[in-house]
N, C-alpha and C positions, 0 to 999 in steps of 0.2 A: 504494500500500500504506500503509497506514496504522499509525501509529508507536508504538509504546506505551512509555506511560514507569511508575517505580515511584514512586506519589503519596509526596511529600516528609511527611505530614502519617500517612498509616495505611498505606504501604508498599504498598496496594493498585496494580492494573493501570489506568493510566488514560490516556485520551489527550491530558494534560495534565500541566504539573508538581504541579498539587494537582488532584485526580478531584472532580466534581463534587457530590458528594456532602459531602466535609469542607466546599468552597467555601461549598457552601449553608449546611453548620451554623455555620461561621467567619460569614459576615452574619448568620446569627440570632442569634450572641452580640452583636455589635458592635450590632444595633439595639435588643437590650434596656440598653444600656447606658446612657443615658441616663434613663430611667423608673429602671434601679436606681440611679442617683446622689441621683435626687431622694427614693426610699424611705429612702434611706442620711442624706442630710442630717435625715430626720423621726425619725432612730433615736440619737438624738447622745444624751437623756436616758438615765442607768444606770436599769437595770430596779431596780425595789423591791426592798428586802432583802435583796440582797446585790451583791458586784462581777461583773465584766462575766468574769473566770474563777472563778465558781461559789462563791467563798469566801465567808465572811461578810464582812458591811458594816461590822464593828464591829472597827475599826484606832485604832492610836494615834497615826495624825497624820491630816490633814485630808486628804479622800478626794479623787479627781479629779470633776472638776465633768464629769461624763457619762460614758458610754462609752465605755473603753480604747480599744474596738477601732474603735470608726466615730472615736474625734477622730485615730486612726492613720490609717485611711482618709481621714480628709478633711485632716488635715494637711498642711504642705509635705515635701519629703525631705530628707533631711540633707543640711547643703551642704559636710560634709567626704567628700571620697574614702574609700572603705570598703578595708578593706585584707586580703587573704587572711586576719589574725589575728582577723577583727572581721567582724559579719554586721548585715543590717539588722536592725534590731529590730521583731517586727510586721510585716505583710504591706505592701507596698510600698506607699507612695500612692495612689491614683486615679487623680487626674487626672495623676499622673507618670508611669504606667504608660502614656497612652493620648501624654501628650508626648513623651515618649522613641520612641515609637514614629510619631507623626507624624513627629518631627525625621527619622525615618531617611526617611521616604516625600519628605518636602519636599524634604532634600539630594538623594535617591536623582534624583527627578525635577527636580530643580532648578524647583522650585516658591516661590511668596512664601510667607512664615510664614503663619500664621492664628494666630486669639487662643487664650491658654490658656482655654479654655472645653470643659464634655463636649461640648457641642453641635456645636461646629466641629470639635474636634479629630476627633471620632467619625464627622462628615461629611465629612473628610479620610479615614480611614482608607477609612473604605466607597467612597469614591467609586473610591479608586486599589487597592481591592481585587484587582480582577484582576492589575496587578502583581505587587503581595504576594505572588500567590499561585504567582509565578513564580519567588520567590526563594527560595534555599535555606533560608534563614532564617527561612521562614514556618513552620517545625515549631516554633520560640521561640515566636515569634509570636503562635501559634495556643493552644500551652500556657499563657503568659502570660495571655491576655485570657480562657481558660476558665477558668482557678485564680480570676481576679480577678470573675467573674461568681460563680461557684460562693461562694467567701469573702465575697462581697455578699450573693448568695443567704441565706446562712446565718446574718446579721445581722439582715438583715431579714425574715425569716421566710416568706420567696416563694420559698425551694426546692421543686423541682419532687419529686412525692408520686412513691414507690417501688412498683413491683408486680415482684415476682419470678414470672416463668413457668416453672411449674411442668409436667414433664413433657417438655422439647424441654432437648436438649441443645446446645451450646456446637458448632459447627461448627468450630473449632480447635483449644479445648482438651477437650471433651468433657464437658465439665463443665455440671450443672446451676447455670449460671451468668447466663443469660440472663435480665434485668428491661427492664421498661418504661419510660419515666416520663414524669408526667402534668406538665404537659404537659411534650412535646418533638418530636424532631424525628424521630427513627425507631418503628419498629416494635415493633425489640428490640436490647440493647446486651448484652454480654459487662462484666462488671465486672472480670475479670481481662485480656480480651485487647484494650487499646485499639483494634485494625483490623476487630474485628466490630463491624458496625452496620448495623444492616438493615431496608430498608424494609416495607411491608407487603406488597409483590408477593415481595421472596426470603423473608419471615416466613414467608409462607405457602405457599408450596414447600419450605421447612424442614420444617414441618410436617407436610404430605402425605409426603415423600421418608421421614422418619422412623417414621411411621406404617406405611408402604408394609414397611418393613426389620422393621418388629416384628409386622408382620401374616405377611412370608417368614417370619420364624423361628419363629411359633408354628405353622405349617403345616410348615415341615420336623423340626420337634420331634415332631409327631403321627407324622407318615411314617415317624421312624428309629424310632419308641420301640414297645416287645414286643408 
């Protein structure tokens, strides 16, 4: 008999600790991560005419030499302990986010370090992925390295283009909630319910099932009505 657990990542039924589905989108974020590092170091120059939060350029002391946000990014992290009174400033480092994250995988497996590099660290993470995916802690994990892809995304202007689907409703929350996005990896995602995501085999049984219930109800509407 076969075992089902409730995926640690979208709470989904799977026969694993993470259901193959997050697995696969969790490696497609970690292999774009090194192409977004290298867009991110070509984005360091502040855009013209004004700062990097929307303000204008024209301050009374001497501006920062690039952009706020990728010299945040490509920066080191602070190497004082952050304390409940006190929060990082700016989204976490880069390559911090992806060391910290090796660090756990190396001790976890009792593995040699590898060099602070995207390239290794990233090749460490993927590799021992299937672990990861075995730990409880891979719903951090997971959130961490999408935020840090998404907030890349957004700097360097290679976020993925929106199509809201129009007319299928939200299988959970019922809501006309359901978009696209170009590229990615499903079919169609819920903006509100993180555990919808659906490929093009249930998109499109969504679809028909939906269609099927509003074609019943304009046919029993005919039948009751005078």
């Amino acid at each position: 008999m076969t075992e089902w657990f409730e995926c640690y990542v979208c709470s989904g039924q799977s026969e694993s600790r993470t259901c193959d589905r997050c697995r696969s989108r969790l490696r497609g974020l970690l292999v774009q991560l090194p192409e977004q590092f290298a867009w991110l170091t070509l984005s360091r120059q502040r855009v013209r005419g004004g700062g990097s939060d929307g303000r204008s350029s024209k301050r009374l002391h001497a501006p920062v030499p690039g952009d706020e946000r990728v010299l945040n990014l490509l920066g080191p992290a602070s190497r004082r302990a952050v304390t409940d009174a006190e929060d990082q400033t700016g989204a976490v480092p880069f390559l911090e986010v992806l060391a910290s994250w090796a660090e756990v995988v190396t001790e976890g497996l009792r593995l040699p370090p590898v060099r602070r590099h995207v390239t290794t660290l990233t090749t460490r993470l993927t590799e021992h992925l299937a672990w990861v995916c075995e730990q409880e802690w891979v719903v951090d994990f997971e959130a961490e390295i999408r935020e840090l892809v998404r907030t890349t995304q957004q700097i360097t202007m290679t976020e993925p283009r929106k199509e809201l689907l129009r007319g299928v409703t939200c299988p959970s929350c019922e809501g006309l909630t359901l978009v696209r996005y170009f590229p990615g990896d499903w079919a169609a995602e819920c903006v509100l319910c993180p555990s919808v995501k659906l490929d093009h085999l249930d998109y499109d049984g969504l679809v028909r099932d939906q269609a099927q219930r509003a074609h019943e109800g304009v046919k029993s509407s005919a039948t009751d009505g005078p």
